[in-house]
ZABAVO-125421 format. One record per residue: x, y, z of N, C-alpha, C, O in turn. Coordinates in pm, whole numbers, plus 32768, in hexadecimal, padded with zeros to 4 digits. Example, Ala and Ser with C-alpha at 12.3 -4.5 7.8 and 13.67 -1.06 7.14 Angstrom:
BEGIN
R   n.X   n.Y   n.Z  ca.X  ca.Y  ca.Z   c.X   c.Y   c.Z   o.X   o.Y   o.Z
R  8527  7DC7  830C  84CE  7E3E  830C  8528  7EB6  830C  8590  7EB4  834E
R  8505  7F1F  82C4  8557  7F96  82CA  850A  8003  8313  853D  8072  8324
//
This chain:
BEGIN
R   n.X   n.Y   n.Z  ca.X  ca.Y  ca.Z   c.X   c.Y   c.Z   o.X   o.Y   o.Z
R  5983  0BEE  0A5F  5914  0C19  0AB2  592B  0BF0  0B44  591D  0C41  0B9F
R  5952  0B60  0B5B  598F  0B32  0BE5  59E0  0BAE  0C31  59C2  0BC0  0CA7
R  5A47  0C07  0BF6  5A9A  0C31  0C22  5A4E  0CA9  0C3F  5A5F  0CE4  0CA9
R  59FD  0CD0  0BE8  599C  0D3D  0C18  5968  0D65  0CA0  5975  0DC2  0CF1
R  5914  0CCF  0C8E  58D0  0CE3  0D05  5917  0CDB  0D89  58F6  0D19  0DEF
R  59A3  0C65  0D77  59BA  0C61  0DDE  5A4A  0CE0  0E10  5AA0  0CD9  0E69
R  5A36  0D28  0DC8  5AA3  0D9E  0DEC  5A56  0E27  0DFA  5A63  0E63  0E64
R  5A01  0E60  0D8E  59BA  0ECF  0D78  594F  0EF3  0DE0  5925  0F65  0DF0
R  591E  0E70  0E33  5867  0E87  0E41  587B  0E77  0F01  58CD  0E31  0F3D
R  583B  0EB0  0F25  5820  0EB1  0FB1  577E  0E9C  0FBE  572F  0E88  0F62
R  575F  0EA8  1064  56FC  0EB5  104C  56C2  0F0E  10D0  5709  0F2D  112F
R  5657  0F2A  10C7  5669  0FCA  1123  55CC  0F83  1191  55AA  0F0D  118F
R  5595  0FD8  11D2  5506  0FE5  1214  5505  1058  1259  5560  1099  128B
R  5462  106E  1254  543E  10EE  1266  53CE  10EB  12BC  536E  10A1  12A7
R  53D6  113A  131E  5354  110A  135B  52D6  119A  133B  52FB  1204  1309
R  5252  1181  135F  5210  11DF  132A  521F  1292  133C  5205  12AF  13B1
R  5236  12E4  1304  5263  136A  1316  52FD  1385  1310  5337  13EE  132B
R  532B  131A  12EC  53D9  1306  12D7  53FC  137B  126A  5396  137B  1225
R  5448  13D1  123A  5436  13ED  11DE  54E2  1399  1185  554B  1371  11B8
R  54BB  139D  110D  5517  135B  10B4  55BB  13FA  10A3  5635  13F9  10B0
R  5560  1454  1086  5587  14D0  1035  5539  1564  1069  54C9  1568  109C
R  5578  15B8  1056  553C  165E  106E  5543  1685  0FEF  558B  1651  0F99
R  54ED  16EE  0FDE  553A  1740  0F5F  55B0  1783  0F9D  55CA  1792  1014
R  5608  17B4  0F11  5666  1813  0EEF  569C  17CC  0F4D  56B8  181F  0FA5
R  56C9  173D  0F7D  5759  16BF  0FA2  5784  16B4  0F25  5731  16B4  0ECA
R  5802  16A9  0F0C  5856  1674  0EC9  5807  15C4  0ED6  57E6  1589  0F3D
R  57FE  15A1  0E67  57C9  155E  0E47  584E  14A7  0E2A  5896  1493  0DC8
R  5841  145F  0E89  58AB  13EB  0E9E  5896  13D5  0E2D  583B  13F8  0DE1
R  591D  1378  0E1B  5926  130B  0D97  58DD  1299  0DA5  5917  1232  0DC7
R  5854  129C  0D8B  5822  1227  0DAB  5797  1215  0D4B  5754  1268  0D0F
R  578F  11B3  0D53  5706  11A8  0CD8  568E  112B  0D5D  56C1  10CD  0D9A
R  5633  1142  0D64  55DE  1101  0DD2  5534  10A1  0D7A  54E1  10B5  0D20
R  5554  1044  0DD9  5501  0FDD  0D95  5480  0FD7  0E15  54A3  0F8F  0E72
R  5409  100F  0E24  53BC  0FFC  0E71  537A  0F3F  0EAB  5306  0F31  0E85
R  539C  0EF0  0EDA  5378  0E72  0EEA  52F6  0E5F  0F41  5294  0E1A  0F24
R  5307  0EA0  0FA1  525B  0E84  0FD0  522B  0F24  1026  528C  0F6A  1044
R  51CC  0F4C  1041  5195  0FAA  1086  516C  100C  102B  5155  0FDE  0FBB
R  5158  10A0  103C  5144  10FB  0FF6  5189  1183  1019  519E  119F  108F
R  51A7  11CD  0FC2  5204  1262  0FC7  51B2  12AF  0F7E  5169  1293  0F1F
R  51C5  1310  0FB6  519D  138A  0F7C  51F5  1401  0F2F  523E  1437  0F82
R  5202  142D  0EC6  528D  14AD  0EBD  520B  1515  0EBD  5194  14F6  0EC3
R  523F  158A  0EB6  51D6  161D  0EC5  5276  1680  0EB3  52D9  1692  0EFA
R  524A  16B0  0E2A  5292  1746  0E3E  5279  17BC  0E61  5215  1802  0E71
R  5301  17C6  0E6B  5315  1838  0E96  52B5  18E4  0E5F  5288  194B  0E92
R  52C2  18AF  0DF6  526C  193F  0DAD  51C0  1926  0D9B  5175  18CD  0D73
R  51B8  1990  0DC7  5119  1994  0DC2  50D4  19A5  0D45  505D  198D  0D5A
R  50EF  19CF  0C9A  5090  19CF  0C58  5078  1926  0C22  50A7  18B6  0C35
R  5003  1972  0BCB  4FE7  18FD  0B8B  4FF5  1886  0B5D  4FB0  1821  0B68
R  506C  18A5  0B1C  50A6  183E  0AF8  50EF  17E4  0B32  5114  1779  0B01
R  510D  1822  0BCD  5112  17D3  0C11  50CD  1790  0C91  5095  17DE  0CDF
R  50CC  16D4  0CB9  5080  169F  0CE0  50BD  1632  0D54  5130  1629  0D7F
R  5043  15E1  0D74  5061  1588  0DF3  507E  150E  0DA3  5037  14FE  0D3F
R  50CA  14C6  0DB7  50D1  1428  0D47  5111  13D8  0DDE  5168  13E9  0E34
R  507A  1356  0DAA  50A6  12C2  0E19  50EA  1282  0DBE  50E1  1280  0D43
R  5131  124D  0E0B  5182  11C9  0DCC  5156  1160  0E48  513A  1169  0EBF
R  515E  110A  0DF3  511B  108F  0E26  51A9  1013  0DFC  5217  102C  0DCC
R  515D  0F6B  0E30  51DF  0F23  0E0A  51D9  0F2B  0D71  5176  0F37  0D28
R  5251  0F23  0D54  52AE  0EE7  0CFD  52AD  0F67  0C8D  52B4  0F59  0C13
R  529E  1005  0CEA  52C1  1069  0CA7  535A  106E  0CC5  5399  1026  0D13
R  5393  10E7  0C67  5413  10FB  0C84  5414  1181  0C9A  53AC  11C3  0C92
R  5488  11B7  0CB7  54CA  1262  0CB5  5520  1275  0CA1  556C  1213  0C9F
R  5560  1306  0C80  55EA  1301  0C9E  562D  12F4  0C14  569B  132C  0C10
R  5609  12BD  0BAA  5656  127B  0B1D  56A0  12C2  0B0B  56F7  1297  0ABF
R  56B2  1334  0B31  56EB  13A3  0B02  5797  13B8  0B33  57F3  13E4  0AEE
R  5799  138D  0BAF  5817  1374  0C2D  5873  1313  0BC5  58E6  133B  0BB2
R  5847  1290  0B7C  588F  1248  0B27  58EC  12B1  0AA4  5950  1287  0A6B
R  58B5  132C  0A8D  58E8  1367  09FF  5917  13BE  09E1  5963  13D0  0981
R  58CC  144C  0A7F  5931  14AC  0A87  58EC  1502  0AEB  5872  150B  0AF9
R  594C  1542  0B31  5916  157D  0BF2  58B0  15D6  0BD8  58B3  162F  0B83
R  584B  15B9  0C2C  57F4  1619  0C2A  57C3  1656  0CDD  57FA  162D  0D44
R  5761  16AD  0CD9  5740  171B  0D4B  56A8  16AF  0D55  5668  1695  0CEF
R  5686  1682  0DCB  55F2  1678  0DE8  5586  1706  0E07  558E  176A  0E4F
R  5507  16C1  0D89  54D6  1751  0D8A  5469  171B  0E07  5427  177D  0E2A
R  544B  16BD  0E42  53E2  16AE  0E88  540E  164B  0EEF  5485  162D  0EF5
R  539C  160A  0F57  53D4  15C4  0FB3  539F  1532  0F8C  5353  1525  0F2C
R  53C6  14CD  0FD4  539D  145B  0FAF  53AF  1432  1036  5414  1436  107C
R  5308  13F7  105A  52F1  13B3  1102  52AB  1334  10F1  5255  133C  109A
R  52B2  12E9  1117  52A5  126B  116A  51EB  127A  1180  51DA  1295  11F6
R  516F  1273  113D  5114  1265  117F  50DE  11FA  11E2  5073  11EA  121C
R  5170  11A6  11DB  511C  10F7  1206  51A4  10E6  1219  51F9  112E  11E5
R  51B9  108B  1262  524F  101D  1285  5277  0FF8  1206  5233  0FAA  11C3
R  52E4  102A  11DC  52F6  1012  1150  53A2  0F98  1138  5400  0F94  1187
R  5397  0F57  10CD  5424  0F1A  10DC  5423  0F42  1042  53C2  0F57  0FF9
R  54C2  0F46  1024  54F1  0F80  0FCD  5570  0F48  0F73  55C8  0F1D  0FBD
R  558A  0F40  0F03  560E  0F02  0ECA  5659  0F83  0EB9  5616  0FEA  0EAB
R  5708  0F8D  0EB9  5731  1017  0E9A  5772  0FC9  0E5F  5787  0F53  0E7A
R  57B1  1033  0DC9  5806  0FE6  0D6A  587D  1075  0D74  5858  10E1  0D46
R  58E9  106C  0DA5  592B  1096  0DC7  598A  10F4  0D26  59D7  10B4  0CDE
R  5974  1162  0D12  598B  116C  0C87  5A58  116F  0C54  5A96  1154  0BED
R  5A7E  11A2  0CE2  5B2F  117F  0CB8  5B44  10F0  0C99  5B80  10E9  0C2E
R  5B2A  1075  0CCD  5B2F  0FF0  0CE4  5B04  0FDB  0C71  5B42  0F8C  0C2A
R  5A91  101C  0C40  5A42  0FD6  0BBA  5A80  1010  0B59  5A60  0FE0  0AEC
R  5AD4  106C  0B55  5B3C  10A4  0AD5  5BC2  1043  0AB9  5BF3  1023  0A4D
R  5BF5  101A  0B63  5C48  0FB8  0B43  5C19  0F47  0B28  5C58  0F19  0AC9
R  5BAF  0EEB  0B57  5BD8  0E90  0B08  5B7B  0E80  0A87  5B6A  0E0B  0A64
R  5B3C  0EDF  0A3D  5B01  0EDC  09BC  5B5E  0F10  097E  5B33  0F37  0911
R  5C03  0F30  0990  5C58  0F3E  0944  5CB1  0ED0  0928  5D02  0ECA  08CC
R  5C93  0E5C  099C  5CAD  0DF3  0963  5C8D  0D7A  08EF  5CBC  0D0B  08D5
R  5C0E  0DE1  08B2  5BB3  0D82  0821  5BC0  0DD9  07B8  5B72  0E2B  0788
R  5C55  0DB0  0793  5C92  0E16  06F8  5C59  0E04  069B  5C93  0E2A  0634
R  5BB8  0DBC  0686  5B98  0D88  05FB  5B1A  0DD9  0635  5ADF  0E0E  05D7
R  5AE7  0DF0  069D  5A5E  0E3F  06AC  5A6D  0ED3  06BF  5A12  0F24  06B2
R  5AEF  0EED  06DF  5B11  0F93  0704  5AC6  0FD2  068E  5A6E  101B  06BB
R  5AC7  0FD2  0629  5A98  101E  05C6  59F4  102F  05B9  59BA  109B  05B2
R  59C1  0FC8  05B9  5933  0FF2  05FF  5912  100B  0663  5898  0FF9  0664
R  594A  1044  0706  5932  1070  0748  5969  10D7  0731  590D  1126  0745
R  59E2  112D  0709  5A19  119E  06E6  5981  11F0  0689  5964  1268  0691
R  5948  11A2  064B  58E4  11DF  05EB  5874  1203  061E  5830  125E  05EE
R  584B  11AA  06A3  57AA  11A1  0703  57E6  121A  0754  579D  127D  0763
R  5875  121B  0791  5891  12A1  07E1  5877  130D  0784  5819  135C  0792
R  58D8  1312  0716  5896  13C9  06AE  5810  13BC  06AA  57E2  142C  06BE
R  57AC  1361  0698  5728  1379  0673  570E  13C2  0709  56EC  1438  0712
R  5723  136D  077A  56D8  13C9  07CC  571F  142D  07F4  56CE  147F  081E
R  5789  1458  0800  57B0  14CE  0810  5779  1515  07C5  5740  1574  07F9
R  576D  1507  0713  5747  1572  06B7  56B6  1591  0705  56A9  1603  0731
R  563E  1527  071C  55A6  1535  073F  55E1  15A1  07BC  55CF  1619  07A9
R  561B  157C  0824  55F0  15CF  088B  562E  1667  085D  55FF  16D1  0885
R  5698  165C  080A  56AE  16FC  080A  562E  1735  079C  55D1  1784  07AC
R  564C  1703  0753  5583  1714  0711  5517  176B  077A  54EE  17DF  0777
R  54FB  16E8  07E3  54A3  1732  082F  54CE  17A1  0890  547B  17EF  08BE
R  5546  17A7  08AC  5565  1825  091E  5567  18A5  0888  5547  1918  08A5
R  5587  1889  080B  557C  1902  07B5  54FD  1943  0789  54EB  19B3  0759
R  548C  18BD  07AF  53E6  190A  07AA  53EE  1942  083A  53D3  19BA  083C
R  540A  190E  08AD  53F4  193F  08FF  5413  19CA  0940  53CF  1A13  0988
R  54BA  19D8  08FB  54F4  1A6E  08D4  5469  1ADE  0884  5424  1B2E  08C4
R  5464  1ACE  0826  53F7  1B0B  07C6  5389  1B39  0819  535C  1BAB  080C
R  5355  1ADB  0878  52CE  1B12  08C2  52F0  1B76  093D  529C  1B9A  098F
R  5367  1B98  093D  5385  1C19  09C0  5381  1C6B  09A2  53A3  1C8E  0931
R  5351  1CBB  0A03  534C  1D60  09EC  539C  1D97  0A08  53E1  1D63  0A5F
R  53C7  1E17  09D8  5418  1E2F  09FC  5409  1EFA  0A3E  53E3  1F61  0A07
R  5441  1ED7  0AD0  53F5  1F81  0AF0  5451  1FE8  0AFD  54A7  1FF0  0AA5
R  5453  2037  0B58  54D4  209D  0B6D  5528  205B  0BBD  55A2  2062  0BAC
R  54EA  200B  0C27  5540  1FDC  0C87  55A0  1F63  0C51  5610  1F67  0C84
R  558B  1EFB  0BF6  55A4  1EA9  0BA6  554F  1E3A  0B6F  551B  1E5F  0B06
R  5538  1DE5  0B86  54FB  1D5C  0B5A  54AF  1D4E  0BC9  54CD  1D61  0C3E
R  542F  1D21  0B8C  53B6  1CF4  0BF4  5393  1C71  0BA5  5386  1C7A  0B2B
R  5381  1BE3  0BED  535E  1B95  0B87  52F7  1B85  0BB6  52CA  1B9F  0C26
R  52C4  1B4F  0B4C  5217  1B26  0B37  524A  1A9E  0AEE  5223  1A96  0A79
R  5281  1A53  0B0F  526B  19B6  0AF6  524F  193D  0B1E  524E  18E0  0ACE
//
């Protein structure tokens, strides 16, 4: 864990209206630890189902940057002077490949969430319409 922190983790600040992220950025290798202030994300798509979510301290984001690349669907801003932990996700592959007796339960927490998120992008597939022009989503 020593080597973790002291190789993987930075630490960032934001001042209010900073933004973290846009949608549709290529989305860094990074997994983010909110430490003090408040953020806001807001997507990109307007229905329903999608919404405004605060994070406050000792929320996180991002989990996703640790397991496999993804597209930001929304933005993430700074409502307040915010400070931040970043866990750097190349750094955190090397040296969690240095604990040959734990690889196997993290190899297993990565398929789980990979399997969940392709899960949810396959409901999320299902709810599009589809018109002459091509795909309109409603998600």
């Amino acid at each position: 864990m020593h080597q973790l922190c002291h190789r993987a983790v930075s630490s960032l600040s934001l001042n209010t209206g900073d933004p973290l992220f846009f949608p549709q950025e290529v989305s860094v290798a990074r997994m983010y630890f909110l430490l003090s202030g408040s953020m806001e994300y807001v997507c990109e798509d307007l229905s329903e189902r999608c919404r405004s979510i605060k994070l406050s301290p000792g929320s996180y984001c991002c989990e996703s940057a640790l397991w496999m690349a993804k597209v930001h669907e929304g933005s993430l801003v700074a409502s307040s002077n915010c400070s931040l932990l970043a866990l750097d996700a190349l750094i955190f592959h090397r040296v969690i490949s240095e604990f040959r007796r734990e690889i196997p339960a993290i190899l297993q927490y990565a398929r789980t969430f990979v399997s969940n998120a392709n899960e949810v992008l396959r409901e999320r597939l299902l709810h599009m319409d589809v018109g002459e022009d091509g795909f309109d989503a409603h998600v």
